[in-house]
C-alpha positions as CSV (number, residue, x, y, z in Angstrom):
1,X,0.0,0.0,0.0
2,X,1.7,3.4,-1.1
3,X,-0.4,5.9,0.1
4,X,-3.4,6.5,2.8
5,X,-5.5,9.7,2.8
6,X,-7.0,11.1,5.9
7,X,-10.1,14.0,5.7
8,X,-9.3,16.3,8.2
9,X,-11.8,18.7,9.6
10,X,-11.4,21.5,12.0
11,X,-14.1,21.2,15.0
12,X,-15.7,24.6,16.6
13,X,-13.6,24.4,19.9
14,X,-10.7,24.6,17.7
15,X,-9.3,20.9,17.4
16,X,-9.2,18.4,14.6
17,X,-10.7,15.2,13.4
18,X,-9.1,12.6,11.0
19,X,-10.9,10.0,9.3
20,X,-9.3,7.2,6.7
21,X,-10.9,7.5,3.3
22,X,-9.9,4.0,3.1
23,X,-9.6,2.0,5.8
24,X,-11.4,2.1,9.5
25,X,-9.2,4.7,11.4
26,X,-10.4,6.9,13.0
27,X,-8.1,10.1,15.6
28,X,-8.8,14.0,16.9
29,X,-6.3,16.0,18.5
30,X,-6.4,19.3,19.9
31,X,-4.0,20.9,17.8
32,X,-2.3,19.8,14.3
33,X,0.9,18.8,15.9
34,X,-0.2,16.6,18.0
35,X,-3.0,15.0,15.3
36,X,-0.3,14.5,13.2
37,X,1.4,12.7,15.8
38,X,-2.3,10.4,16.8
39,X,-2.6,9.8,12.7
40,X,0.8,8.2,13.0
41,X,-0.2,6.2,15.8
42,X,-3.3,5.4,14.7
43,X,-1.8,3.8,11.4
44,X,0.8,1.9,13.1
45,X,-1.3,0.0,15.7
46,X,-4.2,-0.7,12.8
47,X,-1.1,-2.1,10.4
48,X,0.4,-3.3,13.4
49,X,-0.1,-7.4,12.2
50,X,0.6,-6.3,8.3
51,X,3.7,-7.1,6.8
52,X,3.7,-3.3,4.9
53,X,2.9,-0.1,6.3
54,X,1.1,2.5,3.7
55,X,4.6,4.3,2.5
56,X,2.9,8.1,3.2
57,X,-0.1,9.7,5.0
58,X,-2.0,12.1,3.5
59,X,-3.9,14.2,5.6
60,X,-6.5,16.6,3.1
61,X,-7.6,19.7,5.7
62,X,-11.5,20.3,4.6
63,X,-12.6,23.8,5.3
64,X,-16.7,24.0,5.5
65,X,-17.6,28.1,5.4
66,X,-20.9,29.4,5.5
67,X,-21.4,32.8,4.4
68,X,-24.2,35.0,4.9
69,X,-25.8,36.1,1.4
70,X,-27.8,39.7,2.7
């Protein structure tokens, strides 16, 4: 496996949600540091009994804006 992508999304209090696009792996953090830190552990104990790792993690920030239209 070359490559998982994560969705990202930024909660209201300010911290961050990852979720696989592929695979059941799930992680939140409080700040990006230390989610991309959880994402790292997250893939390593879900591969842990796989003979390959995924050789990168993408992690795709998804920004949801509402504007008001006066």
């Amino acid at each position: 496996m070359a490559e998982i992508i994560f969705e990202v999304t930024q909660e209201a209090d300010g911290g961050f949600v990852a979720e696989c696009m592929s695979e059941g792996i799930f992680t939140q953090a409080d700040s990006w540091d230390e989610l991309r830190t959880n994402v790292k552990e997250a893939v390593a104990a879900y591969f842990f009994d796989h003979p390959h790792l995924p050789t990168a993690i993408r992690l795709h920030l998804v920004r949801d804006e509402v504007l008001a239209n006066s």
